[in-house]
C-alpha positions as CSV (number, residue, x, y, z in Angstrom):
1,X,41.6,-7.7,-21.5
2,X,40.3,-7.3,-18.3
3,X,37.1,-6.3,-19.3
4,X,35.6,-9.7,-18.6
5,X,31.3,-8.7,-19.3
6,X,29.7,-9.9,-22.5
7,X,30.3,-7.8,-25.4
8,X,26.3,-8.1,-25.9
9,X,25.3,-7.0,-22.5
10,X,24.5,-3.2,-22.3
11,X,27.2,-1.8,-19.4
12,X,24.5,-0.9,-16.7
13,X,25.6,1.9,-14.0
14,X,22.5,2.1,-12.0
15,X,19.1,0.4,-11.3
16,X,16.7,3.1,-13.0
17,X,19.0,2.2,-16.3
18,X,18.4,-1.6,-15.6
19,X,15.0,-1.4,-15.5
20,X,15.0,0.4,-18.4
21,X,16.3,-2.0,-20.6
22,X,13.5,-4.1,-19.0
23,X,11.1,-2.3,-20.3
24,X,12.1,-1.8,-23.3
25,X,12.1,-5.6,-23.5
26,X,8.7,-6.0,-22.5
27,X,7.6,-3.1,-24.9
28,X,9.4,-5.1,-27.7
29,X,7.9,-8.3,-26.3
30,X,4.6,-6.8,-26.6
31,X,4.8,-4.9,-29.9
32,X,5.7,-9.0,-31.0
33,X,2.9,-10.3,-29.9
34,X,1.0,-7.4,-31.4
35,X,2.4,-7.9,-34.7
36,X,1.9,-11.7,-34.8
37,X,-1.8,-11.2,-33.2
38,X,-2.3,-9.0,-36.5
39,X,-1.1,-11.7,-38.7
40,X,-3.1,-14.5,-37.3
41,X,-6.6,-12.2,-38.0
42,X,-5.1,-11.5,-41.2
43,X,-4.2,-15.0,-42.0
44,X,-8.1,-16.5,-40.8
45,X,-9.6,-13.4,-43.1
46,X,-7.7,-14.9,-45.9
47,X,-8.5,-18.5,-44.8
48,X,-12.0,-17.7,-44.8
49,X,-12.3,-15.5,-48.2
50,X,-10.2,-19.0,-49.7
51,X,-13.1,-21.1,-48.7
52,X,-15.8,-18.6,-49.8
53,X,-14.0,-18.3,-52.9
54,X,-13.9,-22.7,-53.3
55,X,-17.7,-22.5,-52.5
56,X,-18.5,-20.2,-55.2
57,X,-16.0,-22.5,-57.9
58,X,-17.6,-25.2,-56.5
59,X,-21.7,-24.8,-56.5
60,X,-21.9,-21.4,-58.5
61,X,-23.4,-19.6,-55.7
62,X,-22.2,-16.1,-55.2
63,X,-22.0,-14.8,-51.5
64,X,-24.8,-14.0,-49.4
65,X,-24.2,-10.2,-49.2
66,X,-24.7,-10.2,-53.1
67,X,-27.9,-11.5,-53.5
68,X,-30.7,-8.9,-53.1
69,X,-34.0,-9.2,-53.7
């Protein structure tokens, strides 16, 4: 066993492959944050049809894009 690197480390033989790796972490970290930033718009959307939604159960008035006159 005289292997003694981490078993979850990628063996590295040169810089270019190093810096590789980096930047396939920061194109994960950023395809994260993409994702979660997609979420959160999706999330206040639903937030916001919720409350429409308790505003119409609660005075019977139907959204403002519906009435026409």
């Amino acid at each position: 066993m005289s292997d003694t690197s981490s078993p979850r480390e990628p063996k590295l033989s040169n810089e270019s492959e190093r810096t590789s790796v980096y930047a396939d972490e920061d194109l994960n970290l950023a395809n994260y944050q993409n994702c979660w930033d997609k979420l959160h718009r999706h999330t206040i959307r639903q937030i916001e049809q919720i409350k429409e939604i308790e505003r119409i159960a609660f005075f019977g008035i139907p959204p403002q894009e519906d009435q026409r006159d």
